[in-house]
N, CA, C and O atoms as a Tinker XYZ file with bonds, in Angstrom:
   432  protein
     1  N      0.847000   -1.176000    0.000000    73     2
     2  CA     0.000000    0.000000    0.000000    64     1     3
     3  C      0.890000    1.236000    0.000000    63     2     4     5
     4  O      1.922000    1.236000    0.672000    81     3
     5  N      0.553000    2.224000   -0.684000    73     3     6
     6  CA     1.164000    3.480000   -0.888000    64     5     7
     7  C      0.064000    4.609000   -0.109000    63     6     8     9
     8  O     -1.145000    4.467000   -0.293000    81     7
     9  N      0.436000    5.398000    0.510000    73     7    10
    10  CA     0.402000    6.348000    1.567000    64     9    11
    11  C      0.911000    7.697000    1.286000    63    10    12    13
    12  O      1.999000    8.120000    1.678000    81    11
    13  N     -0.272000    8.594000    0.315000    73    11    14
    14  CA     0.381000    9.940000    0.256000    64    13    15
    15  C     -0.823000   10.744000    0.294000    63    14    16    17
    16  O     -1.932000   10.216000    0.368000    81    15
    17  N     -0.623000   12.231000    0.237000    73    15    18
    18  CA    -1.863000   12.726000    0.044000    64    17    19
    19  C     -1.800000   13.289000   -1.021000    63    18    20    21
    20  O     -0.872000   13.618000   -1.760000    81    19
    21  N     -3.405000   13.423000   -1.067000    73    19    22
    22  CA    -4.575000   13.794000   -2.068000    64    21    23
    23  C     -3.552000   14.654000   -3.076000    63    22    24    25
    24  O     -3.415000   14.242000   -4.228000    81    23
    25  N     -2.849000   15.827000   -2.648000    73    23    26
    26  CA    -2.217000   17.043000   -3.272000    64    25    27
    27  C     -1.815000   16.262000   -4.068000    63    26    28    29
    28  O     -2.298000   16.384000   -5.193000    81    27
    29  N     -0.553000   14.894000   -3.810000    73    27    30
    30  CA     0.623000   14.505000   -4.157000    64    29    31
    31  C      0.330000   13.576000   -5.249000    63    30    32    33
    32  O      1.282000   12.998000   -5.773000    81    31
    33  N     -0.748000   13.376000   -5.623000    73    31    34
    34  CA    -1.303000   12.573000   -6.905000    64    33    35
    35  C     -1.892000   13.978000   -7.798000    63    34    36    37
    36  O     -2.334000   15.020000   -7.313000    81    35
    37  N     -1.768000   13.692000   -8.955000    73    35    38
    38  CA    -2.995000   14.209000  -10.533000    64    37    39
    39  C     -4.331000   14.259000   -9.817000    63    38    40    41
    40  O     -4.896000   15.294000   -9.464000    81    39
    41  N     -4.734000   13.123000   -9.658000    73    39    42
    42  CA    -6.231000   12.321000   -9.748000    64    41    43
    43  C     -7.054000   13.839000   -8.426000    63    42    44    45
    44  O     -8.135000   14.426000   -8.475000    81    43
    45  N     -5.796000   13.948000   -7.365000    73    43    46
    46  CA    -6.411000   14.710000   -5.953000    64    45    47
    47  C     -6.021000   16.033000   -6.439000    63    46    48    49
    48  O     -6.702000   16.896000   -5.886000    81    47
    49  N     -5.262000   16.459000   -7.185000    73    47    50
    50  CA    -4.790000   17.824000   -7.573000    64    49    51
    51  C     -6.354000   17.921000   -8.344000    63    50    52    53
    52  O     -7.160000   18.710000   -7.850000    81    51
    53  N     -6.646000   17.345000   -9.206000    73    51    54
    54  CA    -7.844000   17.657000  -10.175000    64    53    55
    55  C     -9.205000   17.727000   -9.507000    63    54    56    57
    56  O    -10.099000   18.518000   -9.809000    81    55
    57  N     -9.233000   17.107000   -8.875000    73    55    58
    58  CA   -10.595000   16.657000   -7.714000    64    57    59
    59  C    -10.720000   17.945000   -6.900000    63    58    60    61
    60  O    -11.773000   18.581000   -6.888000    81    59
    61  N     -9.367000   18.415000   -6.050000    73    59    62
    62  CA    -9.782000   19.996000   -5.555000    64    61    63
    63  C     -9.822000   20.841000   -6.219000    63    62    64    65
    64  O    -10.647000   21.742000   -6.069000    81    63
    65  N     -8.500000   20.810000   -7.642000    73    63    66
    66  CA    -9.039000   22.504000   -8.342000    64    65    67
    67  C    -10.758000   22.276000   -8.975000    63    66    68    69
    68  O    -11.470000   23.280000   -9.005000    81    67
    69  N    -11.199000   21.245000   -9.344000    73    67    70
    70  CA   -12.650000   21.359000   -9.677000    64    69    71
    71  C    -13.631000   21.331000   -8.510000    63    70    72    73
    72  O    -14.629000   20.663000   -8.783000    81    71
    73  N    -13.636000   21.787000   -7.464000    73    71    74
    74  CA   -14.111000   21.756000   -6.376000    64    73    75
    75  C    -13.910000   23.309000   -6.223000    63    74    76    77
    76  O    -14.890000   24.043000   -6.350000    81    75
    77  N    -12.982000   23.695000   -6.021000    73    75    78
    78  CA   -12.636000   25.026000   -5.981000    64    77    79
    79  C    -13.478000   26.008000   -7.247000    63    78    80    81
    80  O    -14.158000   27.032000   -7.188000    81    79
    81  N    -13.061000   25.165000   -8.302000    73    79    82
    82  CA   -14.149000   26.474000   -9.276000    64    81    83
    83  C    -15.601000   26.109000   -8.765000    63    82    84    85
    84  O    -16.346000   26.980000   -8.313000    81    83
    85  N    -15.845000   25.226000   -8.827000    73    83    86
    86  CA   -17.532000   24.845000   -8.032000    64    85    87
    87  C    -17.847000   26.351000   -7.235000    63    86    88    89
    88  O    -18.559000   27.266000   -7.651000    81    87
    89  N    -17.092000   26.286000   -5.986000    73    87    90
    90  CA   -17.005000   27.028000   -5.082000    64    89    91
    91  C    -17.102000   28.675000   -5.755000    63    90    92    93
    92  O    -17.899000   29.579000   -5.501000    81    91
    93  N    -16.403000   28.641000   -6.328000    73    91    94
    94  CA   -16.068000   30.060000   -7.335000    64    93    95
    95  C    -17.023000   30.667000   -8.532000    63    94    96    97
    96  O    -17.056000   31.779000   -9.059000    81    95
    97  N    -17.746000   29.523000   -8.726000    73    95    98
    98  CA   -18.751000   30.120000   -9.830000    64    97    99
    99  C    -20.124000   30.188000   -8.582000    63    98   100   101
   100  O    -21.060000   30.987000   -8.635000    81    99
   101  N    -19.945000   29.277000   -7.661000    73    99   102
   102  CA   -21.205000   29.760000   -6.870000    64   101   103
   103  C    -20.891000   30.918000   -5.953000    63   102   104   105
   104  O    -21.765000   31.407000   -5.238000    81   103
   105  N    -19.576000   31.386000   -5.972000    73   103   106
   106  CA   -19.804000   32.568000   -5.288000    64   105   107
   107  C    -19.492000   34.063000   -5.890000    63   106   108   109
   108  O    -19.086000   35.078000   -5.326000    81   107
   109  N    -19.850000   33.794000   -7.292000    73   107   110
   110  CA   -19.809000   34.880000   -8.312000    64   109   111
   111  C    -18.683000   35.179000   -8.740000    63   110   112   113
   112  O    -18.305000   36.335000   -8.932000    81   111
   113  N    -17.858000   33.906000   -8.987000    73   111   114
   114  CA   -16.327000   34.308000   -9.737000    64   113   115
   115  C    -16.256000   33.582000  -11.137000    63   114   116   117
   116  O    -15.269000   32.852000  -11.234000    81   115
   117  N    -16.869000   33.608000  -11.962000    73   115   118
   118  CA   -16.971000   33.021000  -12.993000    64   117   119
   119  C    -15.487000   32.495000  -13.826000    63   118   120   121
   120  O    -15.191000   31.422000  -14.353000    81   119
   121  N    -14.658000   33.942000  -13.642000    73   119   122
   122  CA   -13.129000   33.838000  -14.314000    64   121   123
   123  C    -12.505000   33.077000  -13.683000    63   122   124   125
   124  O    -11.881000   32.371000  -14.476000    81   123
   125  N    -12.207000   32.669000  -12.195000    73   123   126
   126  CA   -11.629000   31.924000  -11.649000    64   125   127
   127  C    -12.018000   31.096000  -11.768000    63   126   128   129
   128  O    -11.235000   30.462000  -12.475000    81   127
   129  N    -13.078000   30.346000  -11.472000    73   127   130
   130  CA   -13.552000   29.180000  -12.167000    64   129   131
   131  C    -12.947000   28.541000  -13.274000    63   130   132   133
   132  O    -12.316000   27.494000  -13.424000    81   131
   133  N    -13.348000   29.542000  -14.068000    73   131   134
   134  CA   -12.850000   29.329000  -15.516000    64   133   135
   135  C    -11.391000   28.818000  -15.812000    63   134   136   137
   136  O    -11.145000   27.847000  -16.529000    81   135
   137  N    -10.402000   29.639000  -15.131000    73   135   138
   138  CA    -8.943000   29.016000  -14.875000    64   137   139
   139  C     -9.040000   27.956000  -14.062000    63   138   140   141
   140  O     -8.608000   26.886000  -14.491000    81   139
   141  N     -9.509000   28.002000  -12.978000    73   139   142
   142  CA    -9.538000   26.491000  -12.010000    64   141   143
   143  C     -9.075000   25.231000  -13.151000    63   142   144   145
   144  O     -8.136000   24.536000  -13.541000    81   143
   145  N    -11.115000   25.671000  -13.408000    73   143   146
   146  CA   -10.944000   24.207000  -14.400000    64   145   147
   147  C    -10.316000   24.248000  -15.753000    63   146   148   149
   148  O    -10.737000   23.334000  -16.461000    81   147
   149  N     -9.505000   24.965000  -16.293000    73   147   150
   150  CA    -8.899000   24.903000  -17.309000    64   149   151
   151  C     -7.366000   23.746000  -16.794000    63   150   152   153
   152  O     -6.869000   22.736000  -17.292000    81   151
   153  N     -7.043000   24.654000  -15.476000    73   151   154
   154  CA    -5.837000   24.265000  -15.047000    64   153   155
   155  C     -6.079000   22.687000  -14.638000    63   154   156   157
   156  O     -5.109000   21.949000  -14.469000    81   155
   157  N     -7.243000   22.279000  -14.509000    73   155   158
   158  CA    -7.504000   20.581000  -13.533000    64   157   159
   159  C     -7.272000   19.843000  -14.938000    63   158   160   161
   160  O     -6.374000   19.010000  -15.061000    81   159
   161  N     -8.083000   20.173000  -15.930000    73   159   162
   162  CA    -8.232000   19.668000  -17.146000    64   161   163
   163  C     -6.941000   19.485000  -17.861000    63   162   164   165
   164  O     -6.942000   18.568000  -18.683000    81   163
   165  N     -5.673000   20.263000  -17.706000    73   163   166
   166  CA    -4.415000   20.385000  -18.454000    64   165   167
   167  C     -3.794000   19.041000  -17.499000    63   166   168   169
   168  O     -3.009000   18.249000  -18.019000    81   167
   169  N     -4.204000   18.899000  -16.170000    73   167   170
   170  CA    -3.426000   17.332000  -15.929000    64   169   171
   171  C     -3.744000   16.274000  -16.327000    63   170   172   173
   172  O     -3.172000   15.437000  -15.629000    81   171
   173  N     -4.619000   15.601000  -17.405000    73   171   174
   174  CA    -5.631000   14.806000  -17.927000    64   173   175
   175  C     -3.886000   14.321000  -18.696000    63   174   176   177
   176  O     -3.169000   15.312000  -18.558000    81   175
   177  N     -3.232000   13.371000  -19.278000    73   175   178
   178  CA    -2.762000   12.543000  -20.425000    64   177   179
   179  C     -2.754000   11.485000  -20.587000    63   178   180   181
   180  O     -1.958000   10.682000  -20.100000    81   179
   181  N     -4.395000   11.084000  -21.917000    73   179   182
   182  CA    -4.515000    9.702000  -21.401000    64   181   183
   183  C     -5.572000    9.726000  -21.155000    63   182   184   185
   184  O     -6.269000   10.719000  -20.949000    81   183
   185  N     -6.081000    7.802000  -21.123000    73   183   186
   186  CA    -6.840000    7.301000  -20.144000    64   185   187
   187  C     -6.371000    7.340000  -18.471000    63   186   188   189
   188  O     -5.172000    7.263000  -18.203000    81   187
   189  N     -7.237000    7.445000  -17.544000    73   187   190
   190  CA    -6.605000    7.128000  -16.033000    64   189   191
   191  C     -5.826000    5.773000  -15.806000    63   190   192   193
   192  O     -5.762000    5.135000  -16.857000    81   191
   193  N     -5.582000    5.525000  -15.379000    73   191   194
   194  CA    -4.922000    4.334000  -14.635000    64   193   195
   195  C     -4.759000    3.305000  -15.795000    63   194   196   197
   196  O     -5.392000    2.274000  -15.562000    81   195
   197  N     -4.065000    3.298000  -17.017000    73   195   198
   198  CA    -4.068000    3.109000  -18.577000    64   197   199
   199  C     -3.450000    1.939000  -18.078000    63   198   200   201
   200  O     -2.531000    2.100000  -17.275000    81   199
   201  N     -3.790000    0.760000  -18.410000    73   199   202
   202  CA    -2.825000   -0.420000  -18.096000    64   201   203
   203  C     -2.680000   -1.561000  -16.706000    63   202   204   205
   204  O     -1.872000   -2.418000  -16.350000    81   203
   205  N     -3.823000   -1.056000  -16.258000    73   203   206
   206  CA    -3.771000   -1.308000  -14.572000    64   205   207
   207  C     -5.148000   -2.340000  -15.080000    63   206   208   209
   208  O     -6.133000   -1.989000  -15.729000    81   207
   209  N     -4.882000   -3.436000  -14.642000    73   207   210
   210  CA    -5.944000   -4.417000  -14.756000    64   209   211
   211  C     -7.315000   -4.685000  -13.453000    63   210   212   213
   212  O     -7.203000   -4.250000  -12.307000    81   211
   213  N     -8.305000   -5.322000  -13.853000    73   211   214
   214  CA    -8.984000   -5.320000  -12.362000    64   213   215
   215  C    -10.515000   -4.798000  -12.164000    63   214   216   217
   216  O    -10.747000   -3.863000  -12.930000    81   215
   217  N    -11.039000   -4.967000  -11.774000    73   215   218
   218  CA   -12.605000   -3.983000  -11.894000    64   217   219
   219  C    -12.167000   -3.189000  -10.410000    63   218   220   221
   220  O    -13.250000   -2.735000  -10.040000    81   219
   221  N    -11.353000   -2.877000   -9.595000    73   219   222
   222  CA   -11.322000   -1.764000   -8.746000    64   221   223
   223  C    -10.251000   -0.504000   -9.752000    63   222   224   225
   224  O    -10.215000    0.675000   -9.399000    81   223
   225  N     -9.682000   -0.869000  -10.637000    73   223   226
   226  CA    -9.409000   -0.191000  -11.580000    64   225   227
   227  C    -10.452000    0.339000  -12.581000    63   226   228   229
   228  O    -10.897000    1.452000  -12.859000    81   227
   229  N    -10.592000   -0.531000  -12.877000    73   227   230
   230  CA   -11.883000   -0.367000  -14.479000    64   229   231
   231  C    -13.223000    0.460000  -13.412000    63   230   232   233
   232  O    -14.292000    0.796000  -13.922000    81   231
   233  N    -12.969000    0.645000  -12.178000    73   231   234
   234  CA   -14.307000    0.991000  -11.717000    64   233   235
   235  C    -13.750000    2.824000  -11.294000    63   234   236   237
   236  O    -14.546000    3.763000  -11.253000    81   235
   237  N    -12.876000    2.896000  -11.138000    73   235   238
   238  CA   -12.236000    4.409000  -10.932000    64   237   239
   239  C    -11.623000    4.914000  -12.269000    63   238   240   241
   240  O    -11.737000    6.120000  -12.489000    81   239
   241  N    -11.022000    4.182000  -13.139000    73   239   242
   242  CA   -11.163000    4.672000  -14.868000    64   241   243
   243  C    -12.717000    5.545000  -15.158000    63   242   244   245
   244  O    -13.036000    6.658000  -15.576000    81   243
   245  N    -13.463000    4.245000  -14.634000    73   243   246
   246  CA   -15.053000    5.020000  -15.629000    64   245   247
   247  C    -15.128000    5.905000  -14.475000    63   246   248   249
   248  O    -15.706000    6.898000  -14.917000    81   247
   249  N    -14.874000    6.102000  -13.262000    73   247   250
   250  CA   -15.499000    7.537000  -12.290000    64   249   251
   251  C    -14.539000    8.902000  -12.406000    63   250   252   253
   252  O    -14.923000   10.000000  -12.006000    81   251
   253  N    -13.470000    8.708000  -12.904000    73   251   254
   254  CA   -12.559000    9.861000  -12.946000    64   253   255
   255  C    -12.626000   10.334000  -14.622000    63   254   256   257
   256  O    -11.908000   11.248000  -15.029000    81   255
   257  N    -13.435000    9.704000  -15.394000    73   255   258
   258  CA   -13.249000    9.537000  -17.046000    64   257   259
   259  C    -14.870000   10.964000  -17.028000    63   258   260   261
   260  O    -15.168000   12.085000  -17.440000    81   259
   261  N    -15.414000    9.780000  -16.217000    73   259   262
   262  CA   -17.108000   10.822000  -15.538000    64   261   263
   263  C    -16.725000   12.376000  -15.314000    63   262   264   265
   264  O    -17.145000   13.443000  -15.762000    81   263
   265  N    -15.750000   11.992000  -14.426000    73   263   266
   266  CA   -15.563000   13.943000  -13.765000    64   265   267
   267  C    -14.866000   14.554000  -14.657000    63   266   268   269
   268  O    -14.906000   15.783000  -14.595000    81   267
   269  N    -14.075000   13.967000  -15.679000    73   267   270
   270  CA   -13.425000   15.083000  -16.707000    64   269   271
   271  C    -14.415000   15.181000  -17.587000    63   270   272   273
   272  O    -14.556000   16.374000  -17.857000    81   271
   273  N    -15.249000   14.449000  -18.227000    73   271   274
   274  CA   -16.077000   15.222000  -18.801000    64   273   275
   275  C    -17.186000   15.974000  -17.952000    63   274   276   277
   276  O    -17.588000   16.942000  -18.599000    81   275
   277  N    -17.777000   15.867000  -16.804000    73   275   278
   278  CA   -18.305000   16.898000  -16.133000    64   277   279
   279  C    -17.656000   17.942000  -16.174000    63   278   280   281
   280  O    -18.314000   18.967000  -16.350000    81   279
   281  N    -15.912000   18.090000  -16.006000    73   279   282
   282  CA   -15.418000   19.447000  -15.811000    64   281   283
   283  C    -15.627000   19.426000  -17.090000    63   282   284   285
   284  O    -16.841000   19.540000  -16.922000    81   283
   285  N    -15.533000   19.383000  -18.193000    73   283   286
   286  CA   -15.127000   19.958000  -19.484000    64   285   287
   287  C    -15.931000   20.273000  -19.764000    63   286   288   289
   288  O    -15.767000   21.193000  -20.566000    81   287
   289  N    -17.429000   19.942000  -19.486000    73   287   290
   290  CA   -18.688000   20.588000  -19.688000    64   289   291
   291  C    -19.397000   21.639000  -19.161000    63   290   292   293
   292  O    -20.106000   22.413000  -19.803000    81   291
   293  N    -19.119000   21.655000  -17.561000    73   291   294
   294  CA   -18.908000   22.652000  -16.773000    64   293   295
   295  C    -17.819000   24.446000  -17.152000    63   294   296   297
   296  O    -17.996000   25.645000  -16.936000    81   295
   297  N    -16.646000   23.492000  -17.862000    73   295   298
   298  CA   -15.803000   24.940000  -18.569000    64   297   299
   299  C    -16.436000   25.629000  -19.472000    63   298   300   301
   300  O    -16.275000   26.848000  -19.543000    81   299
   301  N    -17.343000   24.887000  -20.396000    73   299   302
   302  CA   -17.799000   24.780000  -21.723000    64   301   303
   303  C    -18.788000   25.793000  -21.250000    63   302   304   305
   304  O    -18.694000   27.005000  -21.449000    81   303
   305  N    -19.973000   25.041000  -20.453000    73   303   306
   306  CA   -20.821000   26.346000  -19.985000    64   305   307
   307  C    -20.359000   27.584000  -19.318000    63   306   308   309
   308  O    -21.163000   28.515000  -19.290000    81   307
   309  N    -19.703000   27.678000  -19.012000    73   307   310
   310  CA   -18.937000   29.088000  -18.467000    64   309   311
   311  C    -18.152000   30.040000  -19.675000    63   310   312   313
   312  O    -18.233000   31.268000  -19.706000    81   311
   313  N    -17.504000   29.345000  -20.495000    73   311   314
   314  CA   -17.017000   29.829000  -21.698000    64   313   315
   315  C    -18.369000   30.708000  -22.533000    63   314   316   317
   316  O    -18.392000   31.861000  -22.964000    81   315
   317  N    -19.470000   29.591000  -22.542000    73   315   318
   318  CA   -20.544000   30.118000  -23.375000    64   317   319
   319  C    -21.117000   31.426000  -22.690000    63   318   320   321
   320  O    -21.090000   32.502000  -23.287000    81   319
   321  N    -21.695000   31.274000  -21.267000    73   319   322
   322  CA   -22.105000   32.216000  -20.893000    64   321   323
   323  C    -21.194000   33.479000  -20.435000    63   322   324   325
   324  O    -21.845000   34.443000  -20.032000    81   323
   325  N    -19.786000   33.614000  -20.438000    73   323   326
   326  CA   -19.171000   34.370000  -20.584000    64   325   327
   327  C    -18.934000   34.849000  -22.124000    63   326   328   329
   328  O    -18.146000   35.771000  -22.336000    81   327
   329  N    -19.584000   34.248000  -23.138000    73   327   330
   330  CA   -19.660000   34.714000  -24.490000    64   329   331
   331  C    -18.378000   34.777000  -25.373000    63   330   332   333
   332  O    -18.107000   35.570000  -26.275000    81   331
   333  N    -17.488000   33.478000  -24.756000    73   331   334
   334  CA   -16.109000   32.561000  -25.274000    64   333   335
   335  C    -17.006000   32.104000  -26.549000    63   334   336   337
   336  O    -16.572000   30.964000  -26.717000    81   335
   337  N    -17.770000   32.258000  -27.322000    73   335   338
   338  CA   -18.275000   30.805000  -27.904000    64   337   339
   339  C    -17.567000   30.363000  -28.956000    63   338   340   341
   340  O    -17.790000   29.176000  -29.194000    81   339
   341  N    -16.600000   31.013000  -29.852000    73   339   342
   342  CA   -16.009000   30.735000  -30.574000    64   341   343
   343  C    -15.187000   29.866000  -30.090000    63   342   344   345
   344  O    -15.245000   28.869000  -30.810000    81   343
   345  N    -14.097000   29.653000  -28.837000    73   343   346
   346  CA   -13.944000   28.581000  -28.493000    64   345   347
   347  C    -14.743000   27.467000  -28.194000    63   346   348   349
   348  O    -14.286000   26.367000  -28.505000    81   347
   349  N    -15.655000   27.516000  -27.747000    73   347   350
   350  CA   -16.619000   26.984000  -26.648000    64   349   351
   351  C    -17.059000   25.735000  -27.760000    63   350   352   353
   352  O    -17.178000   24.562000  -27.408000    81   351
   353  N    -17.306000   26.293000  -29.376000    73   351   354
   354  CA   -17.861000   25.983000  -30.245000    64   353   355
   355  C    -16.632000   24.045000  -30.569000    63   354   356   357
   356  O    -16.755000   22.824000  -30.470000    81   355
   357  N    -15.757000   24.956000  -30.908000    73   355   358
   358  CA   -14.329000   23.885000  -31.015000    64   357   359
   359  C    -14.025000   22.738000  -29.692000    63   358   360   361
   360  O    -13.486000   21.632000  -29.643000    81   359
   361  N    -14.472000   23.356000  -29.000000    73   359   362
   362  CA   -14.446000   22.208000  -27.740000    64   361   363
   363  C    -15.228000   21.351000  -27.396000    63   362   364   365
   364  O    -14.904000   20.234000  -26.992000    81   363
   365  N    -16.653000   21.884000  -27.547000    73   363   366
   366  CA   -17.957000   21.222000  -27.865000    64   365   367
   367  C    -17.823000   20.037000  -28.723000    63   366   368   369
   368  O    -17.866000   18.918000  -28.212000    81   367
   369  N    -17.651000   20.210000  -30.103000    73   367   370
   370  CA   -17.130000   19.460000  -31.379000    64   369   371
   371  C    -16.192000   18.551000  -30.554000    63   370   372   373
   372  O    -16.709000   17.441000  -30.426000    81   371
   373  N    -14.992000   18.645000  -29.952000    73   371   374
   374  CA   -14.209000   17.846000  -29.629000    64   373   375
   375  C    -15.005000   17.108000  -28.581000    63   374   376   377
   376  O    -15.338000   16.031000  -29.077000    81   375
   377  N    -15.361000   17.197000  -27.601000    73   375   378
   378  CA   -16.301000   16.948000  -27.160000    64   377   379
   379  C    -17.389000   15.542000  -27.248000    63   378   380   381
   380  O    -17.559000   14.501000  -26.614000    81   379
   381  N    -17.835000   16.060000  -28.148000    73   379   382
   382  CA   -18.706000   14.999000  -28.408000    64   381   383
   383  C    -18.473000   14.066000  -29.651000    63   382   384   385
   384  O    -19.179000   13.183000  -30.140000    81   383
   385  N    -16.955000   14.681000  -30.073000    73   383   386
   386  CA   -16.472000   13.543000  -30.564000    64   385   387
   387  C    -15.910000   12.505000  -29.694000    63   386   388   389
   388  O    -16.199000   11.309000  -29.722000    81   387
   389  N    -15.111000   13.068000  -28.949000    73   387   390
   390  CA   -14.723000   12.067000  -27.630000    64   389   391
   391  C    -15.460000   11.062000  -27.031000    63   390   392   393
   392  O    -15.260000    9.885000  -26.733000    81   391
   393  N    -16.340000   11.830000  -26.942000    73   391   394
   394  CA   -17.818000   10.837000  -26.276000    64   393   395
   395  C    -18.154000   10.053000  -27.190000    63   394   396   397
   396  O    -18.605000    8.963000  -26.840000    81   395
   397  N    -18.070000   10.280000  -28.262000    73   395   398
   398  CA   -18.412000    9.741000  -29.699000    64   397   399
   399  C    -17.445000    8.294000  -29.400000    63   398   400   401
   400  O    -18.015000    7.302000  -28.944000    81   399
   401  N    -16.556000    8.276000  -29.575000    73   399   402
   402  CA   -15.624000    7.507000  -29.373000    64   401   403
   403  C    -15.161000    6.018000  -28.229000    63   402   404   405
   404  O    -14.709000    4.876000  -28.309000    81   403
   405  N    -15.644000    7.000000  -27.226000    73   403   406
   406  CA   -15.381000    6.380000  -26.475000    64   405   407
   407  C    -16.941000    4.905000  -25.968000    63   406   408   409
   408  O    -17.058000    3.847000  -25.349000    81   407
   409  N    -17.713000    5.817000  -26.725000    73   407   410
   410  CA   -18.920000    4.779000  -26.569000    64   409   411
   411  C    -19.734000    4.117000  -27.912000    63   410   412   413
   412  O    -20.919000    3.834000  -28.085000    81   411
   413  N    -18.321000    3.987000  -28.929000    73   411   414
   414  CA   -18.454000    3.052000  -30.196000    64   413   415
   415  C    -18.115000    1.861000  -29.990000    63   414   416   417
   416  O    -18.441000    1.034000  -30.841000    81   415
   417  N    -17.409000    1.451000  -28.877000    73   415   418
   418  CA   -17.496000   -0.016000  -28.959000    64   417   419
   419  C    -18.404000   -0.898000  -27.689000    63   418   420   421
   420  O    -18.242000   -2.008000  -27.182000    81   419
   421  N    -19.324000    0.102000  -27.498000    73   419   422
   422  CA   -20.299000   -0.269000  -26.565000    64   421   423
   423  C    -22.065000   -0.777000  -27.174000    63   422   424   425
   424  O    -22.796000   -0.191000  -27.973000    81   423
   425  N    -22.215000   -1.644000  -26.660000    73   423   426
   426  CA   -23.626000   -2.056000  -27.190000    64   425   427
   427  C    -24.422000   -1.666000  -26.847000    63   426   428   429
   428  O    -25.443000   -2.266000  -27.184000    81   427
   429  N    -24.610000   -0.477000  -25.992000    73   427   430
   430  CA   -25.704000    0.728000  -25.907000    64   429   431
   431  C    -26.230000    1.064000  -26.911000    63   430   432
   432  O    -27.063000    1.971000  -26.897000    81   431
């Protein structure tokens, strides 16, 4: 067993700065927010835990895979309603190509 904190991993760095913009768009900081989650989103390379076998793996892959696209959707709406949309537009597209992707080899 490995023993560190939250800070000292990606996975806990990303988990508080998107917690923090949470915090920040509900208390009328939209721009900070906006960097928060830009900055949580830039530690993403990759699938999570890419190579790690197991369903206590495969079960925190699909929950941390969940919260980056919550944040990225969460940025997305903030971009828009800050009237970014010309980005907002390009990210969107990426977006739901990703999603696109990632749920083509699913029998849903």
């Amino acid at each position: 067993m490995l023993r560190v904190s939250p800070a000292a991993v990606d996975s806990g760095q990303f988990t508080d700065q998107v917690a923090q913009a949470s915090r920040c768009r509900r208390d009328g900081d939209p721009e900070r927010a906006e960097r928060l989650l830009t900055s949580a989103l830039t530690l993403w390379r990759g699938e999570a835990l890419a190579g790690l076998p197991g369903p206590f793996a495969e079960q925190q892959r699909s929950r941390l895979s969940e919260q980056r696209v919550a944040a990225r959707e969460d940025l997305l709406d903030l971009r828009l309603r800050g009237g970014n949309c010309g980005d907002a537009v390009g990210e969107l597209t990426a977006l739901v190509a990703d999603t696109h992707s990632e749920n083509a080899g699913s029998s849903c």
